[in-house]
N, C-alpha and C positions, 0 to 999 in steps of 0.2 A: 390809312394814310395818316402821316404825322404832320400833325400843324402846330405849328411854334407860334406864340402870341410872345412878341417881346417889345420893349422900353424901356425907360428910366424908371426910376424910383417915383413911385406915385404921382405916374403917369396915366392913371386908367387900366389898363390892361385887364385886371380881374373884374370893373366894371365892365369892361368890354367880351370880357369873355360871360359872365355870367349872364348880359341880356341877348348873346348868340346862341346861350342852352335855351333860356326861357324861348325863343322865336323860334329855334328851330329842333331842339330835342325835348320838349315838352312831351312827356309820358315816356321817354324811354328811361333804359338802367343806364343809371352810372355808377362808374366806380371812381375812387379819387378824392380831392381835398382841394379847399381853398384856404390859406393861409391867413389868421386873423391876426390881427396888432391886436395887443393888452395896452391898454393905455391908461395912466393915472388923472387926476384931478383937472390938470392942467394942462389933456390932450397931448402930453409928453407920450412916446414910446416904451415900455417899460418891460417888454416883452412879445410872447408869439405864440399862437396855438394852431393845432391842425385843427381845422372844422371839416368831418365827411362829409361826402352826399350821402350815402346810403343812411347814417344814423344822424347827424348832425349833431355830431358827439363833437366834443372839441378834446384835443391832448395837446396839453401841455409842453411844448418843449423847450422855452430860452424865457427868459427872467432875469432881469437885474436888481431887484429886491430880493426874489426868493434862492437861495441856493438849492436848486431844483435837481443838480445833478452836480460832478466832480470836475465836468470838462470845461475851459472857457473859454467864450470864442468875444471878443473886444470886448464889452460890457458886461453879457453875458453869462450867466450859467445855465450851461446845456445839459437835458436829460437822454442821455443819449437814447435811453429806453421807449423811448416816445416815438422813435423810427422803427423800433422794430414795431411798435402796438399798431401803429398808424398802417401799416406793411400786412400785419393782420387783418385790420380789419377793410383791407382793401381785398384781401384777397379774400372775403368771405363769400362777394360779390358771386354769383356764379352767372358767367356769360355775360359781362357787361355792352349794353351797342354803344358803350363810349366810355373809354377813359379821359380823369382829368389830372392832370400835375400842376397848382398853382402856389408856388411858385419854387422856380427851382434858381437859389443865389448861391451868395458866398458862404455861410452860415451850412446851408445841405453836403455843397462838398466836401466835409470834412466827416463824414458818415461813409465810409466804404460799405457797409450794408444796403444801407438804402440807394446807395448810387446805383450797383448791380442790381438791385430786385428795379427800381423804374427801369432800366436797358432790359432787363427780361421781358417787365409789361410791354413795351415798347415794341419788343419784337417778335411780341407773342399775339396781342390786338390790333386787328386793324383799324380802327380809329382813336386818334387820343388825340388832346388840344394841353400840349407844355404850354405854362407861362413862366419867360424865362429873364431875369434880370438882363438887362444889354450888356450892362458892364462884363459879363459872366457866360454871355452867349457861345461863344467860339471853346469856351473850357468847355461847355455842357454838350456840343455837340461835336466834341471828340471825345468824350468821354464815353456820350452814351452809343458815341458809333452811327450816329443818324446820318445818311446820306444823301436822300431823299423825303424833303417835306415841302411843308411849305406853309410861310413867313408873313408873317401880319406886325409890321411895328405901327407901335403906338408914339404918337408924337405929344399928344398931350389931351386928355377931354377934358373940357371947360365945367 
């Protein structure tokens, strides 16, 4: 089954999904990532990395200091190569009882790779938990073709 966690921009959502792993998938495999902010001095945004579960590797992919890659998406410069590594090393996973997607915005759609390989995971496992920007919900779930899930918005955790 596919469950969508979605909200606003730091609204909770990846807190809310990460103390639903710890409570209730504790010791199982997962496969997936949680999306980190890179932040400078002064709690500013300055960037974005994938963090696994399987290695709790972090990869690199948008930077606004660094020109990390050729592509750019607002501030940004995107490594595009970063979706293929991440796609890697999701798939290294053998037999996950959970996948995770966190988070899927505006910034991921413009990866045609990556779009396709999550719509495969998607419809290749039967558990995963997207966590999906609000603004960008109705793009990502005609995109990835989901028909059947089901829907947890977050309104805000204090």
């Amino acid at each position: 089954m596919v469950n969508i966690i979605t909200g606003e921009i730091q609204s909770g959502k990846t807190t809310y999904l990460l103390n639903l792993i710890k409570d209730s998938f504790s010791g199982k495999t997962i496969a997936g990532y949680t999306t980190k902010r890179i932040l400078d001095n002064s709690n500013f945004i300055i960037g974005f990395s994938f963090k696994t579960f399987t290695t709790n590797r972090e990869i690199l992919f948008a930077h606004s200091q660094q020109k990390i890659g050729n592509k750019k998406f607002g501030n940004y410069f995107v490594n595009e190569n970063s979706f293929v590594k991440l796609i890697d090393e999701i798939k290294k996973v053998f037999e996950p009882d959970l996948l995770v997607f966190d988070e899927l915005g505006k910034m991921e759609i413009n990866n045609d790779y990556f779009v396709n390989q999550i719509k495969l995971f998607v419809r290749n496992y039967p558990l995963s938990f997207i966590v999906i920007q609000k603004r960008v919900l109705d793009f990502w779930l005609e995109k990835l073709e989901i028909e059947a899930y089901n829907l947890k918005i977050i309104e805000k955790i204090s």
